[in-house]
N, C-alpha and C positions, 0 to 999 in steps of 0.2 A: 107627747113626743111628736115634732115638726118632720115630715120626711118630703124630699122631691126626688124625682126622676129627670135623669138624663141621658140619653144618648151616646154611643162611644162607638166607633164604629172602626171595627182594629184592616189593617192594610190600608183601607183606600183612602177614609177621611177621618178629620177629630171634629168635635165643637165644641162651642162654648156659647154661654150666655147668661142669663140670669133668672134666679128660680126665684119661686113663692112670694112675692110680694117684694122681691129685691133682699131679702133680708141676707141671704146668703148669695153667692154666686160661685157655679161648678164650670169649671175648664180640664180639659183630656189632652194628653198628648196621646197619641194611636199607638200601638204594638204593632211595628211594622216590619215583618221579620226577612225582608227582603227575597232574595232567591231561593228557594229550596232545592238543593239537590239531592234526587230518591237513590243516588249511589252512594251518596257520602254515610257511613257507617254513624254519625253522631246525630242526637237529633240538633235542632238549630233552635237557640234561645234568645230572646230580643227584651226591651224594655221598654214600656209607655209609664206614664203619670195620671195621676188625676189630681185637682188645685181644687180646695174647698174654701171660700172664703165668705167669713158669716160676718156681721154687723157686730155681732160680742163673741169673745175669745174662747167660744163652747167647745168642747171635744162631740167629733163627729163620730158616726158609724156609718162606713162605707160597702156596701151590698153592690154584685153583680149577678145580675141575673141569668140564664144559662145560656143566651144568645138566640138568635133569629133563626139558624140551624139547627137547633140542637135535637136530640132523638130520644128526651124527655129525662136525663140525669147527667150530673155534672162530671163524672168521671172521663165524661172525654166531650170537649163542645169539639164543632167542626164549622171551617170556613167551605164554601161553596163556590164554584165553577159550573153553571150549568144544572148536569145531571151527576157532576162529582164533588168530592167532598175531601177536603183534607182537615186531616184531626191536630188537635191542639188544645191545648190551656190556659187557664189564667190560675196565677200564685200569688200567695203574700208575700216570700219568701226567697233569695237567690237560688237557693237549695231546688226549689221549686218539688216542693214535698208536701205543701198544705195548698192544696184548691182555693182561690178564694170566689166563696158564693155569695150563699144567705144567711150562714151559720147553720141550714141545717143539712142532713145528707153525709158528715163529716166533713162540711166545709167551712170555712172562716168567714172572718169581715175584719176590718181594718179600722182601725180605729186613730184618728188624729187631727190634727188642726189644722195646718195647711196640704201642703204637697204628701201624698202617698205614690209609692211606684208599685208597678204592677210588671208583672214576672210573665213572660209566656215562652212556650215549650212548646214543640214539634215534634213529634217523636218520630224515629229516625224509621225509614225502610218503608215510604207510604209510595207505594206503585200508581202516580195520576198522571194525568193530559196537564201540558204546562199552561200557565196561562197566569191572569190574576184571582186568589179565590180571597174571600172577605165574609165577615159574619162582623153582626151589631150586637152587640152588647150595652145592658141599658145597665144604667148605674142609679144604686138605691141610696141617700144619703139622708141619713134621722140625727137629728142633732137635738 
């Protein structure tokens, strides 16, 4: 089993380019979940992509790893400001009820050929300093 790593780095930027030997090539669109307000009783949900394109027609398995923040488990990654931290997720799922990881921990992978979308979650009532916060997440893909 073939796997690469890429980059994905939710609020500020996406990338794209070309993994392993050209054989596949992985592009992201970001989770950019705009303004958050710590009044509004809901939390705030948003939607990125990630584009898997291999040379032959292989079903892929998509891994994300806990992020550049994270405080060692997937149950809650967090974007960063500074000295503060706002919490959030990544899903497989609209429902946004299955984490998507590594597969392990209770968390999923995604599995498919082109385009997967990627679910994130804000949960609501997080007391911070406004500003922009951001965390990178690298993406794991074994075809």
């Amino acid at each position: 089993m073939k796997w690469i790593k890429w980059i994905l780095v939710f609020i500020v930027i996406a990338g794209s380019g070309n993994a392993l030997a050209q054989q596949c090539t992985v592009s992201s669109v970001a989770v950019n979940f705009g303004a958050y307000d710590q009044t509004d009783g809901n939390s705030l949900q948003a939607t990125g992509s990630i584009r898997v394109e291999c040379t032959t027609q292989t079903l892929s398995v998509v891994q994300l790893d806990l992020g550049r923040n994270s405080d060692g488990n997937f149950n809650q990654r967090r974007m960063q400001k500074g000295d503060h931290y706002l919490d959030y997720n990544l899903y497989i799922d609209a429902a946004c009820t299955k984490i998507w990881g590594d597969g392990t921990s209770n968390t999923f992978t995604q599995t498919g050929k082109n385009n997967v979308i990627v679910y994130g979650k804000i949960p609501a009532g997080q007391k911070i300093p406004s500003g922009i916060y951001s965390d990178t997440v690298t993406i794991i893909v074994e075809w």
